[in-house]
N, CA, C, O and CB atoms as a CASP TS submission, in Angstrom:
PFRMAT TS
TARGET T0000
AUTHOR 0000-0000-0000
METHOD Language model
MODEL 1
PARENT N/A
ATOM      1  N   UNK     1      85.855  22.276 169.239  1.00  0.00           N
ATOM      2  CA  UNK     1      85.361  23.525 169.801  1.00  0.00           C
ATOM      3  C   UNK     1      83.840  23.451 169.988  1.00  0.00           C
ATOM      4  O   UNK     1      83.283  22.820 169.090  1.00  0.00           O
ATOM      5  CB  UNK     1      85.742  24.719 168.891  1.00  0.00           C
ATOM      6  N   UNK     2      82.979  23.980 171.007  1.00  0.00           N
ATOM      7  CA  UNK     2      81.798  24.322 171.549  1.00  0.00           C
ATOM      8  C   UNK     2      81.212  25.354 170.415  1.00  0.00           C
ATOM      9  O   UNK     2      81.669  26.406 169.968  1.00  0.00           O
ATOM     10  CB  UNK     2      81.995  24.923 173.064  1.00  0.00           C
ATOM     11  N   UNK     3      80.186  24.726 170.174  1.00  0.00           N
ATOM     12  CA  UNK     3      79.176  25.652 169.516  1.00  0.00           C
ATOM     13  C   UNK     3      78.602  27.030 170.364  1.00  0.00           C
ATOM     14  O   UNK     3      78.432  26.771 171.556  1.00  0.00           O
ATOM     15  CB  UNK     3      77.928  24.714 169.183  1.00  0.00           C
ATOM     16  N   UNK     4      78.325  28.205 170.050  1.00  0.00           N
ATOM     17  CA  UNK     4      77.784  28.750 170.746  1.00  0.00           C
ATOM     18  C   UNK     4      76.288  28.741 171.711  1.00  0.00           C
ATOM     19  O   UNK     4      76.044  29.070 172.872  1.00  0.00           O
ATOM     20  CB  UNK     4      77.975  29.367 170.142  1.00  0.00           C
ATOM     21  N   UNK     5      75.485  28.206 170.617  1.00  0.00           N
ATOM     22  CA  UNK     5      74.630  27.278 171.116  1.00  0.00           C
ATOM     23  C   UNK     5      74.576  26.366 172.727  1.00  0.00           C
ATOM     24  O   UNK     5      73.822  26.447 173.696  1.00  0.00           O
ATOM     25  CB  UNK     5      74.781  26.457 170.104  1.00  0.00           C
ATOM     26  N   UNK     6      75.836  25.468 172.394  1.00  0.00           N
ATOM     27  CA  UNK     6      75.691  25.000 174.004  1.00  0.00           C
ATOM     28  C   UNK     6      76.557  25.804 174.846  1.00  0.00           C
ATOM     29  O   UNK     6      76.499  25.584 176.056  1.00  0.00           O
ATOM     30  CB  UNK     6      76.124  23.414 174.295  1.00  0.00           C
ATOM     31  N   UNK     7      77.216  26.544 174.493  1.00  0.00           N
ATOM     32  CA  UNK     7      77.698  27.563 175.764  1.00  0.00           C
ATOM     33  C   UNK     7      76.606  28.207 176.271  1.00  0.00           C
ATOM     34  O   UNK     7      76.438  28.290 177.488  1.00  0.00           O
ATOM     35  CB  UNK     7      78.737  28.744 175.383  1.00  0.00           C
ATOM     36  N   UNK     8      75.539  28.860 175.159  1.00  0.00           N
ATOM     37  CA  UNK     8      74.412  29.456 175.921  1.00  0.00           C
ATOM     38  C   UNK     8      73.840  28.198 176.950  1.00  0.00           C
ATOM     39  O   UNK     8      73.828  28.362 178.170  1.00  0.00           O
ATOM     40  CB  UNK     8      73.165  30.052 174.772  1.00  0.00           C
ATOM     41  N   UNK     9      73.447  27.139 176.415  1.00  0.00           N
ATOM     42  CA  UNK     9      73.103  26.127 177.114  1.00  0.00           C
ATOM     43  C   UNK     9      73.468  25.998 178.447  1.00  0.00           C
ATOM     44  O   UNK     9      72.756  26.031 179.451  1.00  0.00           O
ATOM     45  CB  UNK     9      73.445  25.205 176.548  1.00  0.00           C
ATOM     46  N   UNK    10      74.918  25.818 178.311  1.00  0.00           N
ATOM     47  CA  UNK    10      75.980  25.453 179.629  1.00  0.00           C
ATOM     48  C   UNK    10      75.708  26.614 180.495  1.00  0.00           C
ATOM     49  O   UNK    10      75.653  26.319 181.688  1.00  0.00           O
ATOM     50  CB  UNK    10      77.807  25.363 179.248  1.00  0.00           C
ATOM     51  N   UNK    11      75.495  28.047 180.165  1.00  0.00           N
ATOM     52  CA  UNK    11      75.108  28.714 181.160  1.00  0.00           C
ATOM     53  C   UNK    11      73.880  29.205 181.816  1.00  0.00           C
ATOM     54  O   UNK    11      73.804  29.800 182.891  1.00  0.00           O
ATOM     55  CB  UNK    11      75.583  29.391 181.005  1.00  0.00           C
ATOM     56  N   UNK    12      72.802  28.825 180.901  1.00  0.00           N
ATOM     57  CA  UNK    12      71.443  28.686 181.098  1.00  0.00           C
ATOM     58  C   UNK    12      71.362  27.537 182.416  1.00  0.00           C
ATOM     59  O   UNK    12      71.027  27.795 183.572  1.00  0.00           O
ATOM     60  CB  UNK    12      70.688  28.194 179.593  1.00  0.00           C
ATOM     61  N   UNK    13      71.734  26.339 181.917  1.00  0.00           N
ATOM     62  CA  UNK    13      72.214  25.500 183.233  1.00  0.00           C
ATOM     63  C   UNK    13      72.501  26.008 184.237  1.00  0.00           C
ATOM     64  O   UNK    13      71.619  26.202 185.073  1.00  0.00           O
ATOM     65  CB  UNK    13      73.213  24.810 183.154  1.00  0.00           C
ATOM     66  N   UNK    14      73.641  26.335 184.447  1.00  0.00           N
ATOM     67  CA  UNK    14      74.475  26.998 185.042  1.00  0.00           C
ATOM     68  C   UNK    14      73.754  28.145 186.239  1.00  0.00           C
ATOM     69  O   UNK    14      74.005  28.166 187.444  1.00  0.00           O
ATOM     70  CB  UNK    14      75.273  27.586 183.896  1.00  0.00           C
ATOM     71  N   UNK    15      73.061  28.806 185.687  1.00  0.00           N
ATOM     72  CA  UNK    15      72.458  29.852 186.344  1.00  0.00           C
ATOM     73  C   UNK    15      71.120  29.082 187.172  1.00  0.00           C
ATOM     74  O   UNK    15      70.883  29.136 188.379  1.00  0.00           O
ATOM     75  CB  UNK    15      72.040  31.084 185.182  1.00  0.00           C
ATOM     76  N   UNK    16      70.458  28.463 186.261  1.00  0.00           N
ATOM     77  CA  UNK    16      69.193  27.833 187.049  1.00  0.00           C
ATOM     78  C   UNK    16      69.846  26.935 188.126  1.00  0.00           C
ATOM     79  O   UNK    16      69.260  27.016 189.206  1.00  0.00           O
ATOM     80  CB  UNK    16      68.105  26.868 186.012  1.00  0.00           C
ATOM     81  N   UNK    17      70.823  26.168 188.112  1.00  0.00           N
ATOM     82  CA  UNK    17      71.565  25.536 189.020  1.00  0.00           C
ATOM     83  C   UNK    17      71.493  26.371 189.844  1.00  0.00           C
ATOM     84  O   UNK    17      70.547  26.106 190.586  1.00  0.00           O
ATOM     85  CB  UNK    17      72.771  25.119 188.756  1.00  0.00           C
ATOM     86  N   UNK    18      72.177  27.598 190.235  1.00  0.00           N
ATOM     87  CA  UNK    18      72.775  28.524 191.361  1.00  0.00           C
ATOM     88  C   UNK    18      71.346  28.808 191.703  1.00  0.00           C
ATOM     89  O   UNK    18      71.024  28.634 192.878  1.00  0.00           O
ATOM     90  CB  UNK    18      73.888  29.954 190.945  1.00  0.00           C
ATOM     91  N   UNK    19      70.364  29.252 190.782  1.00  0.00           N
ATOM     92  CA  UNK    19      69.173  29.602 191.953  1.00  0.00           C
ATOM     93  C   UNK    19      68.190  28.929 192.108  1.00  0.00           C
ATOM     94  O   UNK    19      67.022  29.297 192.230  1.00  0.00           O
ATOM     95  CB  UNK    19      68.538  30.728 191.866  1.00  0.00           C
ATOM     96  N   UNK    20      68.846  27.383 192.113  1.00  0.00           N
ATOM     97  CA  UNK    20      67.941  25.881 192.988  1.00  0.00           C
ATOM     98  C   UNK    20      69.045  26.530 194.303  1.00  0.00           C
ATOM     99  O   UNK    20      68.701  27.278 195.219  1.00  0.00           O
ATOM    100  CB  UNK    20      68.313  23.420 192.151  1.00  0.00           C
ATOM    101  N   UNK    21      69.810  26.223 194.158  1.00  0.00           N
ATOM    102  CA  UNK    21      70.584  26.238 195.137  1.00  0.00           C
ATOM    103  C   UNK    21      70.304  27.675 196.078  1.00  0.00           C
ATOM    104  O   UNK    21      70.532  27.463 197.269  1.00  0.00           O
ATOM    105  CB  UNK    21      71.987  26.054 194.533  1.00  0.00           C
ATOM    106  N   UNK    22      70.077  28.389 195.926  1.00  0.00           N
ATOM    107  CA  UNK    22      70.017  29.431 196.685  1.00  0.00           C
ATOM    108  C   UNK    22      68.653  29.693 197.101  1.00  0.00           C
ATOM    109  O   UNK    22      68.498  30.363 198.122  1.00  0.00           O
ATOM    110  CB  UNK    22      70.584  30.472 196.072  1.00  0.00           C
ATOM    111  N   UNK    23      67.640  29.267 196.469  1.00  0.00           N
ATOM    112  CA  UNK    23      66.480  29.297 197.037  1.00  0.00           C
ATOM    113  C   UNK    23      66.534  27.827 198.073  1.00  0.00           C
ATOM    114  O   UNK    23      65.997  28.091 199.148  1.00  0.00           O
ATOM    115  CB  UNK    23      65.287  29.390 195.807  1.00  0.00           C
ATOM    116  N   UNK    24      66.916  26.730 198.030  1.00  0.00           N
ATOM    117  CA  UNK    24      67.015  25.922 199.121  1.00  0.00           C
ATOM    118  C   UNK    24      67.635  26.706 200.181  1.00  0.00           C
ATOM    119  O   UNK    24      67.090  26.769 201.284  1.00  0.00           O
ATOM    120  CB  UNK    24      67.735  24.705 198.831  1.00  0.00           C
ATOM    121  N   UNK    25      68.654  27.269 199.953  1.00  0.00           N
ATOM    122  CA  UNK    25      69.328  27.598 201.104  1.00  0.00           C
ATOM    123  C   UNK    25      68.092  28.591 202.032  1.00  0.00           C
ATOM    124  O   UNK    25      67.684  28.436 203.183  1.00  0.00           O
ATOM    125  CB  UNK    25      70.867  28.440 200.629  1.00  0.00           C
ATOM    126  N   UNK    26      67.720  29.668 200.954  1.00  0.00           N
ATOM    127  CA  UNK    26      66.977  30.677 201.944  1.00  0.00           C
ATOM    128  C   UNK    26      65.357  29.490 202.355  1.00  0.00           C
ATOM    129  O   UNK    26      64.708  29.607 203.394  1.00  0.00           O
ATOM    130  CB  UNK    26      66.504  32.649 200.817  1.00  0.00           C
ATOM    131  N   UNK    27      65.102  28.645 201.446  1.00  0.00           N
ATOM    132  CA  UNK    27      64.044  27.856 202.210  1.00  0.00           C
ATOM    133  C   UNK    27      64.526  27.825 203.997  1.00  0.00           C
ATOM    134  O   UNK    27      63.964  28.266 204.999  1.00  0.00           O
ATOM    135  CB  UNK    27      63.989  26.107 201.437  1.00  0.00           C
ATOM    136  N   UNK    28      65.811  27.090 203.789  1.00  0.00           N
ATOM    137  CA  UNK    28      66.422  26.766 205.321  1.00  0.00           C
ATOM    138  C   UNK    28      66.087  27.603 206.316  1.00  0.00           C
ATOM    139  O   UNK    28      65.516  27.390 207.385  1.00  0.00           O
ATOM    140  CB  UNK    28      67.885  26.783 205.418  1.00  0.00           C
ATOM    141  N   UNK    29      66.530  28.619 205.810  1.00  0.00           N
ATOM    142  CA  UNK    29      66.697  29.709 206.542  1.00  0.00           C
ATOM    143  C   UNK    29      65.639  30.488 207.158  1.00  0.00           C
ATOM    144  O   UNK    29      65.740  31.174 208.175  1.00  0.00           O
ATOM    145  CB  UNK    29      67.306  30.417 205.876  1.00  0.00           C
ATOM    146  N   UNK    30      64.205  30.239 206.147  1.00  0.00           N
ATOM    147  CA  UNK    30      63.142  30.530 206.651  1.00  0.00           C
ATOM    148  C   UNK    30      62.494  29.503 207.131  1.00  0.00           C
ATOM    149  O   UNK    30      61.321  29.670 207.465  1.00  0.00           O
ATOM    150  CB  UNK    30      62.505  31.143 205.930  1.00  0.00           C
ATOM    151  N   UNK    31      62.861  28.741 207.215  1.00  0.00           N
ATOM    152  CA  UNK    31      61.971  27.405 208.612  1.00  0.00           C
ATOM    153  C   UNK    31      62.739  27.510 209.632  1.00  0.00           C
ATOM    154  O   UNK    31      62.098  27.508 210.683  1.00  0.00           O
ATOM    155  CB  UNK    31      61.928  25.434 208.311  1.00  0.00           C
ATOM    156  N   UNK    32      64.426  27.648 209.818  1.00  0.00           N
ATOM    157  CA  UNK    32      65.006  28.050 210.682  1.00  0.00           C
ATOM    158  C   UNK    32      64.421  29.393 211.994  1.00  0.00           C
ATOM    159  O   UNK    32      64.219  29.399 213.209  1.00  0.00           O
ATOM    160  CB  UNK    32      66.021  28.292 209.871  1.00  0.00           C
ATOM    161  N   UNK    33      64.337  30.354 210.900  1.00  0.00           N
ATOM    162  CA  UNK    33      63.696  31.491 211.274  1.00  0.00           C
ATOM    163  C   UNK    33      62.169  31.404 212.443  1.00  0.00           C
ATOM    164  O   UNK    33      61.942  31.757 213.601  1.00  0.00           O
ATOM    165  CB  UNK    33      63.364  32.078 209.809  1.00  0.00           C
ATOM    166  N   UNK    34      61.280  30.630 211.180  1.00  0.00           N
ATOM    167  CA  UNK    34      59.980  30.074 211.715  1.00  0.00           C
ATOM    168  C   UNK    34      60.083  29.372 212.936  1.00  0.00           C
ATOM    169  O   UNK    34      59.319  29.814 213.793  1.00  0.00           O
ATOM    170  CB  UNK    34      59.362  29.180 210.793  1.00  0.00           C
ATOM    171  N   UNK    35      60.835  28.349 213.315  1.00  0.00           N
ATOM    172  CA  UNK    35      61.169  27.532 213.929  1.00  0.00           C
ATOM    173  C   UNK    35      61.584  28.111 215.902  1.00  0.00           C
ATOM    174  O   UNK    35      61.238  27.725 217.019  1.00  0.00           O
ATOM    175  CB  UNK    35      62.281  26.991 212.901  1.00  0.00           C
ATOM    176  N   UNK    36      62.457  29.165 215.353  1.00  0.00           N
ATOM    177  CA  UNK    36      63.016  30.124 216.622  1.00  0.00           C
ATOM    178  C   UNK    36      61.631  30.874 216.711  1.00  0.00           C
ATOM    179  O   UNK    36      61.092  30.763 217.812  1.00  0.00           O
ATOM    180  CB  UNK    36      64.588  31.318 216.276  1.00  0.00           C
ATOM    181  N   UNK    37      61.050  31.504 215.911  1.00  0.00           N
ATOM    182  CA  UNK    37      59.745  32.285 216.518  1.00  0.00           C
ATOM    183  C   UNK    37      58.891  31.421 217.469  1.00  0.00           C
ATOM    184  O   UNK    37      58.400  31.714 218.559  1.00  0.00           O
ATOM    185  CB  UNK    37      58.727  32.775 215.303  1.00  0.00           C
ATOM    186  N   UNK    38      58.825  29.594 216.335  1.00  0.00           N
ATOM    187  CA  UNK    38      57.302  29.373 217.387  1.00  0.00           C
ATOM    188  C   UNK    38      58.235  28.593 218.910  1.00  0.00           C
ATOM    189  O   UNK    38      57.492  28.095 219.756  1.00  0.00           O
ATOM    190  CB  UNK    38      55.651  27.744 216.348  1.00  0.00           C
ATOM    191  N   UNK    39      59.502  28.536 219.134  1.00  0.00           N
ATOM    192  CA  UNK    39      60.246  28.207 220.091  1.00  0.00           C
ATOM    193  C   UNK    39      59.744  29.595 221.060  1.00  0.00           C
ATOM    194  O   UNK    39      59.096  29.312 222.067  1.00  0.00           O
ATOM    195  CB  UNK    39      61.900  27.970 219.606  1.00  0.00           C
ATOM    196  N   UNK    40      59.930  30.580 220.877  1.00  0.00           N
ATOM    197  CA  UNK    40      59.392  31.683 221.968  1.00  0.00           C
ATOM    198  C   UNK    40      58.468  31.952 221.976  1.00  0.00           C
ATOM    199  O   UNK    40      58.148  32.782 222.827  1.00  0.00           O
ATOM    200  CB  UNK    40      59.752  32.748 222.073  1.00  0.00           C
ATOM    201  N   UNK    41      57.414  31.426 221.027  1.00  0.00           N
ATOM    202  CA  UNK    41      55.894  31.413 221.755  1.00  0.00           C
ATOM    203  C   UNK    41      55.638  30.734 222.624  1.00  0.00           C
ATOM    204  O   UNK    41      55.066  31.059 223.664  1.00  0.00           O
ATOM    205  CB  UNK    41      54.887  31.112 221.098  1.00  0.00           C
ATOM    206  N   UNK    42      56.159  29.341 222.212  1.00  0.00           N
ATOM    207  CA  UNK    42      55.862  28.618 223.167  1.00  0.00           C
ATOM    208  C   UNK    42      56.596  28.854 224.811  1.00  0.00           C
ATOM    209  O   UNK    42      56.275  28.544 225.958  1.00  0.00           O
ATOM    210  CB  UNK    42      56.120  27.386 222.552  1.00  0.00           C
ATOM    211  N   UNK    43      57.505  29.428 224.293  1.00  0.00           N
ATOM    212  CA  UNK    43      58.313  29.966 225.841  1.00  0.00           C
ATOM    213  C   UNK    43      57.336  30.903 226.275  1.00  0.00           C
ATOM    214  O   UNK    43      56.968  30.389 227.332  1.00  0.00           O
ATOM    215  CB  UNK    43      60.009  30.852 225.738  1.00  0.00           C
ATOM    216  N   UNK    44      56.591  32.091 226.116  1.00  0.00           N
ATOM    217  CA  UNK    44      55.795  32.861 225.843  1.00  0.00           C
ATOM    218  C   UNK    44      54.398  32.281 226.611  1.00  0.00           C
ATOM    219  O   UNK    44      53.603  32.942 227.281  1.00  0.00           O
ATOM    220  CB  UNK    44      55.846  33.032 224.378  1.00  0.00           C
ATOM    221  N   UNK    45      54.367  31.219 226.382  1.00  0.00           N
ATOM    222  CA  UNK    45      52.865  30.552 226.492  1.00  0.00           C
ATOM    223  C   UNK    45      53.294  29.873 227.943  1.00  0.00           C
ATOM    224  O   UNK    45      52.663  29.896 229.000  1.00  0.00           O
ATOM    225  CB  UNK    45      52.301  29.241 225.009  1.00  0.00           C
ATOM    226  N   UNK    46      54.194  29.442 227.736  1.00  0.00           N
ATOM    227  CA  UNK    46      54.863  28.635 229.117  1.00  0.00           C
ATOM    228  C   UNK    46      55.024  29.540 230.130  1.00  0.00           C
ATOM    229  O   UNK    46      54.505  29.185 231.188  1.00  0.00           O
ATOM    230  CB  UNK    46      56.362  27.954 228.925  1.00  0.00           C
ATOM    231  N   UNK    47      55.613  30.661 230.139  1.00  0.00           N
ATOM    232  CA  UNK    47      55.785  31.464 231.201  1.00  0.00           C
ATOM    233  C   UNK    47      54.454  32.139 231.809  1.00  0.00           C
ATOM    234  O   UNK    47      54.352  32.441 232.998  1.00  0.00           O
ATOM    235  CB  UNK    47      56.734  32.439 230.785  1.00  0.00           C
ATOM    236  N   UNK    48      53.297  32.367 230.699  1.00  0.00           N
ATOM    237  CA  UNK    48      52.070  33.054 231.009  1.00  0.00           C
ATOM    238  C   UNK    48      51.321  31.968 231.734  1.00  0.00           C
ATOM    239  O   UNK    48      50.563  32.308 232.642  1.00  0.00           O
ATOM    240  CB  UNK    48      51.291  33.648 229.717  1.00  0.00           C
ATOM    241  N   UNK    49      51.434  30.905 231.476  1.00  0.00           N
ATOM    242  CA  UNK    49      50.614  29.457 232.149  1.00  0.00           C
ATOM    243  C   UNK    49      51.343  29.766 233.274  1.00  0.00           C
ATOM    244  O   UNK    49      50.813  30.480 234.126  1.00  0.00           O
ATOM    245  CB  UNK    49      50.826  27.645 231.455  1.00  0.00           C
ATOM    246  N   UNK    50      52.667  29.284 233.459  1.00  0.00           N
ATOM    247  CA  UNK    50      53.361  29.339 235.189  1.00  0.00           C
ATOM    248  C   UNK    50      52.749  30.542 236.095  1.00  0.00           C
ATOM    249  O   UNK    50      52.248  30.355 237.204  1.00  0.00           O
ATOM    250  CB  UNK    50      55.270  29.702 235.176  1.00  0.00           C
ATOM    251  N   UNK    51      52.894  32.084 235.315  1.00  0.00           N
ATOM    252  CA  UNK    51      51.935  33.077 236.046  1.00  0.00           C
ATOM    253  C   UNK    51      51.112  33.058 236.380  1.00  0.00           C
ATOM    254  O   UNK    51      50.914  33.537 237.497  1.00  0.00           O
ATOM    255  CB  UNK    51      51.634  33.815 235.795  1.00  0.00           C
ATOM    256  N   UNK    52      49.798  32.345 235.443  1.00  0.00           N
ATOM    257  CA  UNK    52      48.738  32.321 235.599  1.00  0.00           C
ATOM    258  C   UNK    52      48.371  31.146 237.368  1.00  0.00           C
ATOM    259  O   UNK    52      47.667  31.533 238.301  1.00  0.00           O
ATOM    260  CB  UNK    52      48.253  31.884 234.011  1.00  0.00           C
ATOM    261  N   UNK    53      48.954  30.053 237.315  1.00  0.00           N
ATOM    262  CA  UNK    53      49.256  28.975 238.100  1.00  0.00           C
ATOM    263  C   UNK    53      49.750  29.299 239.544  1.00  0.00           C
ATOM    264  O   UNK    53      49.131  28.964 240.555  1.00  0.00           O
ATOM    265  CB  UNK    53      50.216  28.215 237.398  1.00  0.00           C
ATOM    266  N   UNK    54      50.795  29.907 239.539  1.00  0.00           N
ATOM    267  CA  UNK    54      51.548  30.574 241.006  1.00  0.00           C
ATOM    268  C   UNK    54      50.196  31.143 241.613  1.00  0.00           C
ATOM    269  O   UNK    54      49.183  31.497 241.009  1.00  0.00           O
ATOM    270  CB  UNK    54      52.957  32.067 240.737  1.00  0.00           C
ATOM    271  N   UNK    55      50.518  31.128 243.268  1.00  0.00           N
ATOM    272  CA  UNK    55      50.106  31.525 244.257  1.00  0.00           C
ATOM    273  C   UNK    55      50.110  33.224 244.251  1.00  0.00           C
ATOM    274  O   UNK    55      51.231  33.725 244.335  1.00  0.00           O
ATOM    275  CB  UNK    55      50.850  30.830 245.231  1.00  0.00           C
ATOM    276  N   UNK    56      49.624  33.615 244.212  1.00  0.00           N
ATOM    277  CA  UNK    56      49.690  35.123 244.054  1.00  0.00           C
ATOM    278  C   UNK    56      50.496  35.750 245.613  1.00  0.00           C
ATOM    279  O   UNK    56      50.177  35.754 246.802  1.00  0.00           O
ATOM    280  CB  UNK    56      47.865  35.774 243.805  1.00  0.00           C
ATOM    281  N   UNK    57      51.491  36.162 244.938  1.00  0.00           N
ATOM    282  CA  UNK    57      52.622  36.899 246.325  1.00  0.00           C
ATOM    283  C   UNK    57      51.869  37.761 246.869  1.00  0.00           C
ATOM    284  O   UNK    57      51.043  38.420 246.238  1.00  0.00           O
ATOM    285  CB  UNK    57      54.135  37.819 245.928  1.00  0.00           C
ATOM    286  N   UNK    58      52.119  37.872 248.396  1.00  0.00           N
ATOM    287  CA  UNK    58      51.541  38.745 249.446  1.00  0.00           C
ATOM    288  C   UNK    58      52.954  39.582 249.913  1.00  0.00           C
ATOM    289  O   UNK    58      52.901  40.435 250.798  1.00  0.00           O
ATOM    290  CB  UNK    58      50.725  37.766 250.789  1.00  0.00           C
TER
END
């Protein structure tokens, strides 16, 4: 039989495990995030350059 001792252990583990794991995940998720923002700046930046560039319509 398990001492109580390492059951506390085993779930002390246990828990710090789940929130490595869940802070990686939301890491992901916020470079993901980051990632789509500077994608529409740069769309953003691209479309204002093409405006800027065009022949001005008559």
């Amino acid at each position: 039989m398990s001492k109580p001792s390492d059951d506390a252990q085993h779930r002390q583990s246990a828990v710090l495990t789940g929130l490595l794991t869940t802070m990686r995940i939301l890491w992901r998720v916020a470079r993901l995030i980051q990632r789509e923002h500077l994608y529409k700046q740069i769309e953003q930046a691209a479309e204002a350059l093409k405006a800027a560039t065009e022949p001005p319509r008559l």
